[in-house]
C-alpha positions in Angstrom: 0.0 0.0 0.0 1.7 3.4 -1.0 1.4 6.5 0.9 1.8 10.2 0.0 3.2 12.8 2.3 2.4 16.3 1.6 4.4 18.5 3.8 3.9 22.3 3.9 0.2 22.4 3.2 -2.4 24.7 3.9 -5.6 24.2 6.5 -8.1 27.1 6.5 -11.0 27.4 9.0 -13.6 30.3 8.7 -15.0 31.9 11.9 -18.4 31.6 13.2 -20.2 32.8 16.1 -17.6 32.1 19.0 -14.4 31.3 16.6 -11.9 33.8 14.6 -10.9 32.3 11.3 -8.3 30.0 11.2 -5.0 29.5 8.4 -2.2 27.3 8.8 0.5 27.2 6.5 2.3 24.5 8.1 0.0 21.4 8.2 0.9 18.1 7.0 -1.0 15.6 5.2 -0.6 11.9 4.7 -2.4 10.2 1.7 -3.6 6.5 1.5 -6.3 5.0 -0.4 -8.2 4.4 2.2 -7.2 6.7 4.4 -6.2 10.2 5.3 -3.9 11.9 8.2 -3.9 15.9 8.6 -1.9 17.3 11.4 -1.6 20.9 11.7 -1.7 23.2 14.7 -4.2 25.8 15.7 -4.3 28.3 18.9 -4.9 25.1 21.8 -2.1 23.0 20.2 -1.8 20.5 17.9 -4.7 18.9 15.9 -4.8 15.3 14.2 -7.6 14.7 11.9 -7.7 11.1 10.7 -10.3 9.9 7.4 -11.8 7.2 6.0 -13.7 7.5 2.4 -17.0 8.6 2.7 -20.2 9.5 0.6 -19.8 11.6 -2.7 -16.2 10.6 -3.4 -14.8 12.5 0.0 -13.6 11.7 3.4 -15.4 11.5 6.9 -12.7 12.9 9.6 -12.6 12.7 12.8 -9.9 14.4 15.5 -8.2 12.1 17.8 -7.6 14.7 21.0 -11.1 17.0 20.4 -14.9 16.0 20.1 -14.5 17.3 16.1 -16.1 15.6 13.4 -15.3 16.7 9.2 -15.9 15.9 5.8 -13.7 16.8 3.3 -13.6 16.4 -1.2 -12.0 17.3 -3.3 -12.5 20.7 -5.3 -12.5 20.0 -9.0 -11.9 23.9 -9.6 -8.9 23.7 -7.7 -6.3 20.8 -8.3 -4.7 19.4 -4.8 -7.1 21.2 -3.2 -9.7 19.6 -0.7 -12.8 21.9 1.4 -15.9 20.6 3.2 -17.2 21.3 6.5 -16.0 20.9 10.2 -17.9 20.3 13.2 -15.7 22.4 16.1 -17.5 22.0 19.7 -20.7 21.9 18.1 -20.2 24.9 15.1 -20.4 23.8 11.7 -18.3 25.8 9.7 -16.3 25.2 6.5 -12.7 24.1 5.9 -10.3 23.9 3.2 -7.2 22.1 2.5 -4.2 22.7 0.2 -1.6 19.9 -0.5 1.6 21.2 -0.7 4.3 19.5 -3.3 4.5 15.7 -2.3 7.6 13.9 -0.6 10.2 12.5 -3.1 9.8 8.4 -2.6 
């Protein structure tokens, strides 16, 4: 089974009623194909969303340390680029991901 690492990628997290918006530029993601590993760290600490496929060709997350749920697919419009919506604490609000350049195997 082969995996991609994509190092130096992009996690973006709009606001909502009790949360400011949210970009990291130094996430990492990890590729499978059947699953899916983002890391990347917000203003509590680190946060490690794991996937499995899901409905309409995307992934169903879930974080290991926080009560957060996500789906993710990808954006045709936008090449290596992934957006959905993320459960935080009980707000929906919407997410997006942006692979960096992939690990040389």
């Amino acid at each position: 089974m082969s995996r991609t690492h994509y190092p130096e990628c992009r996690v973006e997290v709009e606001g909502g009623l009790d949360r400011e918006p949210f970009d990291c530029e130094d996430a990492e993601v990890w590729i499978e194909s059947e699953s899916i590993l983002i890391s990347y760290f917000d203003e509590e600490g680190m946060v490690v969303m794991e996937g499995r496929p899901g409905d309409e060709s995307g992934w169903t997350l879930s974080a290991r340390s926080r009560p957060w749920r996500a789906f993710l697919k990808p954006m045709s419009e936008a090449p290596g680029s992934f957006a959905g919506e993320i459960d935080v604490e009980g707000e929906i609000t919407t997410w997006r991901i942006r692979l960096g350049e992939p690990d040389e195997a």
